[in-house]
C-alpha positions in Angstrom: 123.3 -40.4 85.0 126.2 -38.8 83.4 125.2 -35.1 84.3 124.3 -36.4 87.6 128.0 -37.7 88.3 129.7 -35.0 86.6 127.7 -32.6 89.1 128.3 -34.2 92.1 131.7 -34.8 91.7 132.5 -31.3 90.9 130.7 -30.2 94.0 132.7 -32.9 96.2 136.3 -32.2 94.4 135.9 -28.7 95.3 134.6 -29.4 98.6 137.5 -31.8 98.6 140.3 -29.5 97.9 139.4 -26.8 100.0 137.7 -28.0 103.2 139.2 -31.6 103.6 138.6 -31.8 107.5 135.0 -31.1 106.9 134.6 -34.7 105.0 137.1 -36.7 107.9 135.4 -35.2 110.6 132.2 -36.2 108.9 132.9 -39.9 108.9 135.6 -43.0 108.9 136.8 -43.7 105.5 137.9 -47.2 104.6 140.4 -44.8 102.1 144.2 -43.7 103.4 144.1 -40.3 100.7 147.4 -40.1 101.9 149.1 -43.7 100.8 147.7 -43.1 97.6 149.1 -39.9 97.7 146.0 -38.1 96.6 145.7 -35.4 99.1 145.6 -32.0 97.8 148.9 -30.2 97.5 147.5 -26.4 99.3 148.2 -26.3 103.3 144.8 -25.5 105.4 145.3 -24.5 108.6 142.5 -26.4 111.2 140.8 -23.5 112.4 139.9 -22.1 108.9 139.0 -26.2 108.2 136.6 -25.9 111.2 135.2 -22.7 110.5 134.5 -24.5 107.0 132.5 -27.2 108.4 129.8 -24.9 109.8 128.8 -23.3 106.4 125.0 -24.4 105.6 126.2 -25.2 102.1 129.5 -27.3 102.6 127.5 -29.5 105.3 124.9 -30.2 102.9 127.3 -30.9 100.1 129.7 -33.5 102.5 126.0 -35.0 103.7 125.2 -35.9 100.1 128.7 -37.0 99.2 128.4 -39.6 102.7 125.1 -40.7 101.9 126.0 -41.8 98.4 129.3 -43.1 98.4 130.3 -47.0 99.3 133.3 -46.6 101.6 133.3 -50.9 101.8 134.9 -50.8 98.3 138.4 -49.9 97.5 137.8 -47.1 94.7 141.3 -48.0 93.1 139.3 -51.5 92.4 136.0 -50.3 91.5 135.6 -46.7 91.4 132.2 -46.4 90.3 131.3 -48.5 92.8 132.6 -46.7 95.3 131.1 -43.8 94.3 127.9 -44.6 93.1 127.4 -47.5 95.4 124.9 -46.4 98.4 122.9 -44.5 95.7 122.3 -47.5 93.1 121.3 -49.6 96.5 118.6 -47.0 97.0 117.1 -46.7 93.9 116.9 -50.7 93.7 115.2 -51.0 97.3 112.8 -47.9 96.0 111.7 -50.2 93.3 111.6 -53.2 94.9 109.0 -52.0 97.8 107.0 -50.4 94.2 107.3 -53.9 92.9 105.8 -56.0 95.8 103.0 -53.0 96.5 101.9 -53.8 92.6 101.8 -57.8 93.1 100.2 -57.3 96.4 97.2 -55.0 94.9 97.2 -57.4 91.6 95.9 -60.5 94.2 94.1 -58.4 96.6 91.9 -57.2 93.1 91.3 -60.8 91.8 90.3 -61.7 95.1 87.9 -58.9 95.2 86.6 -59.6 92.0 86.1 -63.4 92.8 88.7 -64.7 90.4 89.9 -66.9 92.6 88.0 -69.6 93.8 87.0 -69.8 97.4 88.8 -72.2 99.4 86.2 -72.2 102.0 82.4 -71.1 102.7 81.8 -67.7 101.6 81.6 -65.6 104.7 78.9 -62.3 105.0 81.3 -60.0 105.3 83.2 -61.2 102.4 79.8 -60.5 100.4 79.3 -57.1 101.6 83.0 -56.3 100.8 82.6 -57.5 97.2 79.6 -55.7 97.0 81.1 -52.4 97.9 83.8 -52.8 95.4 81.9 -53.8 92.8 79.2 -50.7 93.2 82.8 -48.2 93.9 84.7 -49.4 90.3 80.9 -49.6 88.4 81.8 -47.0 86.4 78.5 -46.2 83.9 76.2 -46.1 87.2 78.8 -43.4 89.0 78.6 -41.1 85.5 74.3 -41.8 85.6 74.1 -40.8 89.1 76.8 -38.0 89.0 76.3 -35.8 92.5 72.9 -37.7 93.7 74.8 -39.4 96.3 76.7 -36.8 98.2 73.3 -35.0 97.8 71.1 -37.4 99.4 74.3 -38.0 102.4 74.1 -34.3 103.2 70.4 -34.3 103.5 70.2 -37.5 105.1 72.7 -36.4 107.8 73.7 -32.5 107.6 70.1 -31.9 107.1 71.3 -30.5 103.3 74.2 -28.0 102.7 73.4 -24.5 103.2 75.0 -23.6 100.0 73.0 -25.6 97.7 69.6 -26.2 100.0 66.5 -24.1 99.5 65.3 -23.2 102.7 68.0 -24.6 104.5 67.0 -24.2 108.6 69.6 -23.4 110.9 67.2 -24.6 113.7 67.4 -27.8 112.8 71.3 -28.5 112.4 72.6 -30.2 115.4 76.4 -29.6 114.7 77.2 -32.7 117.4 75.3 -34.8 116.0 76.1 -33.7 112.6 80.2 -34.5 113.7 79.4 -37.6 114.7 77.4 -39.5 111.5 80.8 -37.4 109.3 83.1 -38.9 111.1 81.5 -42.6 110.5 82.5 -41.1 106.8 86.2 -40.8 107.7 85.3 -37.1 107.2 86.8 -35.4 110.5 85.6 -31.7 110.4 87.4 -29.9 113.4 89.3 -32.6 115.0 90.0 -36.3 114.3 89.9 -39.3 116.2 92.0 -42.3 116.5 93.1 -45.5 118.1 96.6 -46.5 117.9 99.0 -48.4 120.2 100.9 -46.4 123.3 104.3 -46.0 122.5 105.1 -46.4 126.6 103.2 -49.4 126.8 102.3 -51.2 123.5 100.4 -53.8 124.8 97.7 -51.0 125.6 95.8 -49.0 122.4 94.7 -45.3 123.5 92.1 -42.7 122.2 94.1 -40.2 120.2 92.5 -37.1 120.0 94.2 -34.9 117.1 93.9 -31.7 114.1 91.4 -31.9 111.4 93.4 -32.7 108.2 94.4 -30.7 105.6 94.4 -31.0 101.8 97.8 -29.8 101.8 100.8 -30.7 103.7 101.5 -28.1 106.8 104.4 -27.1 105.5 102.5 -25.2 102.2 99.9 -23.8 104.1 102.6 -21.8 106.7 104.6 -20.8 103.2 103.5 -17.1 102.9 104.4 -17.4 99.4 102.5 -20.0 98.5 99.4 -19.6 100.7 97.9 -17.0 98.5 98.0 -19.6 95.4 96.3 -22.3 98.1 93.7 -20.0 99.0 92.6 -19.2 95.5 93.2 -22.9 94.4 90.8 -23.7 97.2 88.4 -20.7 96.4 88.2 -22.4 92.6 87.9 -26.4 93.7 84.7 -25.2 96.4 83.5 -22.8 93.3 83.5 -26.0 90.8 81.8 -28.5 93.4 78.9 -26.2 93.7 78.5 -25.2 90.4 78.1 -29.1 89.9 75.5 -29.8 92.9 73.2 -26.8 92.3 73.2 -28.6 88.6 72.2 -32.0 90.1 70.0 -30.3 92.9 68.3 -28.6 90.3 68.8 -25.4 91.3 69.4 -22.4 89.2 70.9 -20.0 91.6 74.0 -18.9 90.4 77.4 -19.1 92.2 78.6 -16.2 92.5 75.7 -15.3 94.8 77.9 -17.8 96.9 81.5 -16.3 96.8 81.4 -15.0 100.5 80.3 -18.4 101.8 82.9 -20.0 99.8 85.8 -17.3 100.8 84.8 -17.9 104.2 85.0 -21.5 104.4 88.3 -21.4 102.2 89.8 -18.8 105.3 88.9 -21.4 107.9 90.1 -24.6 106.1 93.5 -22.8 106.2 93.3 -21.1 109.5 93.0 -24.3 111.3 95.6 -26.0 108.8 98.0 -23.8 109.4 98.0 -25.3 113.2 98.4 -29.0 111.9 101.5 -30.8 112.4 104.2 -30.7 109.8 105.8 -33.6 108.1 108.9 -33.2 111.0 106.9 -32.8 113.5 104.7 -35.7 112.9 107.9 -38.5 112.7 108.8 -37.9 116.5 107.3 -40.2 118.8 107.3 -37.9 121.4 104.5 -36.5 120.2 102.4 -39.5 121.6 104.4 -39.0 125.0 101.3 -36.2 125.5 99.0 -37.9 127.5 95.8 -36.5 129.5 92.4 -37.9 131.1 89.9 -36.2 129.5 88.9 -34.0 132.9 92.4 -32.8 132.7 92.6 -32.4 129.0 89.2 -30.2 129.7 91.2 -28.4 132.4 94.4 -28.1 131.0 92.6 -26.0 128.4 89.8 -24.3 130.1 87.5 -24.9 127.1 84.7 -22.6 126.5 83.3 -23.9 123.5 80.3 -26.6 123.8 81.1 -28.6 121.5 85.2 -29.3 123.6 83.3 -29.2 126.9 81.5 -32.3 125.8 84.1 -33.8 124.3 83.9 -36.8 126.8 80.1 -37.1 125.8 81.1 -36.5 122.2 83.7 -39.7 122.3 81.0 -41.9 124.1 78.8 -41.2 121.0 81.1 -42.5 118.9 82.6 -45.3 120.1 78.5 -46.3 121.3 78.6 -48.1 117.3 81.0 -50.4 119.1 79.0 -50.9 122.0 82.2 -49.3 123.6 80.4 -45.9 125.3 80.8 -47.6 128.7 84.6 -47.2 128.6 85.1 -43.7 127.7 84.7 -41.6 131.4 86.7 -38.2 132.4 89.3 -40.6 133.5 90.3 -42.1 130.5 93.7 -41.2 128.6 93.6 -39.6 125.8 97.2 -38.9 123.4 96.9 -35.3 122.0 99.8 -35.3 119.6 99.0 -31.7 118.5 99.0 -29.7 121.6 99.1 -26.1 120.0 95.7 -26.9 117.9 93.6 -27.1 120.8 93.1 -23.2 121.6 92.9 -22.0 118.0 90.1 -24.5 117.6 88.3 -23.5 120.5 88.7 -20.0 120.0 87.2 -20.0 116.1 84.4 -22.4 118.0 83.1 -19.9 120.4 83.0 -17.3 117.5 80.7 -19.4 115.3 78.7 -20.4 118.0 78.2 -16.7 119.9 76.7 -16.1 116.1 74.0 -18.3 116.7 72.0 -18.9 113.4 74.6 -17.5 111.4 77.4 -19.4 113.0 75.5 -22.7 112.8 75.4 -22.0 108.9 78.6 -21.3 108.6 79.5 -24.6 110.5 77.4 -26.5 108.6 78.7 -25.0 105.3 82.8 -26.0 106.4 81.4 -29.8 107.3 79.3 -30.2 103.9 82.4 -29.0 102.1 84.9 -31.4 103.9 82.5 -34.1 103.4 81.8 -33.2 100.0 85.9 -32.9 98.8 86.7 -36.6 100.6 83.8 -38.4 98.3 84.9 -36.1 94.9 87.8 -39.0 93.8 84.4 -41.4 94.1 81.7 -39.3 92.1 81.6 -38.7 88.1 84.4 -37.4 85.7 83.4 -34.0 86.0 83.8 -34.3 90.3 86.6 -35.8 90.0 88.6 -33.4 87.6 88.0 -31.0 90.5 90.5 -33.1 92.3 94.4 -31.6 90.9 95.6 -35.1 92.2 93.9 -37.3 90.4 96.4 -39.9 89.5 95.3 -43.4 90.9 92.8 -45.3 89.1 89.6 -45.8 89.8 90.4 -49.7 91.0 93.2 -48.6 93.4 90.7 -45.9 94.8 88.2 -48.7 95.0 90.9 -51.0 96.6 91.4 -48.4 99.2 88.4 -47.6 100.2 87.4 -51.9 100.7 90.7 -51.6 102.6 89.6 -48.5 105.2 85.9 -50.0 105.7 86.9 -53.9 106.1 90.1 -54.5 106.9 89.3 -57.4 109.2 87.1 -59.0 106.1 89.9 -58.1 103.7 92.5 -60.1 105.9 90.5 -63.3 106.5 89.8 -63.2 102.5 93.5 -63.3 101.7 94.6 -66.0 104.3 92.1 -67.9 103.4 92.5 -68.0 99.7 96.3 -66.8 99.5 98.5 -68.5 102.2 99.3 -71.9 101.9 97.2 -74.4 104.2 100.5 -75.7 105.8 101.3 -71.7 107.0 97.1 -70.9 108.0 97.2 -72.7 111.4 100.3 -70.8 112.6 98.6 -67.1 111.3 95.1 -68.2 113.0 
């Protein structure tokens, strides 16, 4: 704290003496400098002052000084206070919120490990949710069965990943349907979609249609500095995952063998991450101001690729689980959030699918991987070492994925074994 405060107010005193106008034109004080006579003694004329305020570096400086300070205290009365004020307030709020997120979680895991006792009759949903739990945090039969699971997903629905599959037919892979049963696994290969309230009208919930997402924020991907690290980072966590399947697929074929496929799906994990929305970008609402029908979405774009010409078909699919096909038509509005994604995507879809066999491979090669790098936090040790961010335990992982599949069950759990019986009828 003291090397903090000795910093900053070096920084601000000579900020201070030398461009004074840049700090009063910044904001109000609740300070007259001048009746406590400590204005600096040099003379500044107010163009050099203004000319000042525009330097990158002074700006930032005054900014941190503003946001930090507590201008409702007198600093002859309490000078730390006044100094340190704004940025103590911070710091408390920051652990507060960490505070209430830890209590929260501590209830939400008794309920889910039936600690408390059910203040009701024990619902079916409320037994499937327990279930999944318990299987996700059962941590002896994760080690025994290691990769089996992913293994018997991407058979069962990607008809087995190229990469690790003997025999593996591209005449056989059916890359819509294929989207559809990954994205029932939150696993959303080229694109993603949503629902979510319309910020023009929030009594009415829209379809958003937006980018795959990345494993890295935006923002490191279009860092030309650091994109070379990424790729080989990349290149080394796809290496390690299918050194581990071909073990638990029993097959001896070594990996290197596999370094093109893996380069190549590496390159088009970044290509089309690179188009994603940055952290900025994604905290304007505007972004949800871009609204189409789907025939104009279709038109505005001029599609070429089979899999976005059927985009209207490919939304009925999904939303069929929820017996809600019926209400997706070329007239229904869509948000697209991310409007320059749309082309890139298309574009690197007509390449793999003027390839034919070959393309179809290499599709079915990028969804395995995606599918198979959004299960790795919920596979063995050795799967989940691949994983650099690794820090949450197992429980919280566990917590989050009850939270994602039931939310609905979840919710009815807590109210009716958390909230008070006098408060239920008002939250029903």
């Amino acid at each position: 704290m003291l090397k903090f405060i000795v910093r900053f107010y070096v920084s601000v005193g000579l900020l201070a003496m030398k461009w004074p106008s840049c700090i009063s034109r910044t904001a109000s004080y609740s300070v007259d400098i001048q009746a406590n006579n400590a204005h600096p003694s040099h003379s500044s004329s107010p163009d050099k002052d203004a000319a000042a305020c525009q330097i990158p570096d002074y700006k930032e400086i005054a900014a941190k000084f503003l946001s930090r300070i507590d201008t409702s205290v007198n600093p002859c009365n309490d000078f730390y206070q006044f100094s340190c004020g704004k940025w103590i307030k911070a710091q408390e709020d920051e652990a507060s919120d960490a505070l209430k997120l830890n209590r929260t979680r501590a209830i939400l895991t008794k309920l889910l490990k039936g600690d408390v006792k059910p203040a009701g009759p024990v619902f079916e949903a409320e037994k499937k949710m327990k279930d999944l739990y318990k299987q996700c945090i059962n941590i002896v039969e994760i080690e025994k069965l290691r990769g089996t699971p992913i293994i018997k997903i991407l058979n069962d629905f990607n008809g087995g990943w190229p990469m690790i599959t003997p025999g593996w037919d591209a005449s056989k892979f059916n890359v819509f349907d294929v989207l559809i049963e990954n994205l029932f696994f939150g696993n959303d290969c080229f694109f993603s979609v949503k629902i979510a309230w319309d910020v023009e009208q929030p009594n009415i919930n829209r379809v958003i249609l937006d980018t795959m997402t990345p494993f890295v924020a935006t923002e490191l991907l279009l860092d030309d500095d650091v994109a070379g690290i990424l790729a080989q980072s990349y290149f080394n966590g796809i290496t390690n995952a299918t050194k581990l399947l071909l073990r638990d697929n029993k097959q001896l074929q070594s990996v290197t063998k596999l370094w093109p496929d893996i380069s190549d799906i590496a390159e088009m994990e970044l290509f089309l991450g690179k188009e994603t929305l940055t952290a900025v970008e994604k905290s304007s609402d505007t972004i949800y101001l871009n609204k189409f029908t789907l025939k104009a979405f279709k038109n505005h774009y001029k599609f070429k690729s089979a899999i976005l010409r059927n985009i209207t078909k490919y939304l009925r699919a999904y939303f069929a689980v929820a017996n809600r096909s019926a209400a997706i038509t070329d007239d229904t509005i869509v948000i697209v959030p991310t409007l320059r994604y749309w082309n890139k995507l298309d574009d690197k879809l007509v390449e793999l699918e003027n390839q034919g066999a070959e393309g179809r491979r290499r599709m079915a090669n990028y969804i395995g991987f995606k599918l198979i790098f959004s299960v790795l936090p919920y596979l063995s040790k050795d799967y989940r070492d691949i994983v650099e961010d690794w820090s949450i335990n197992i429980e919280d992982k566990c917590m989050d994925v009850v939270k994602i599949n039931m939310p609905l069950a979840l919710s009815t759990l807590c109210v009716r074994d958390i909230v008070p019986k006098d408060l239920k009828k008002k939250i029903s």
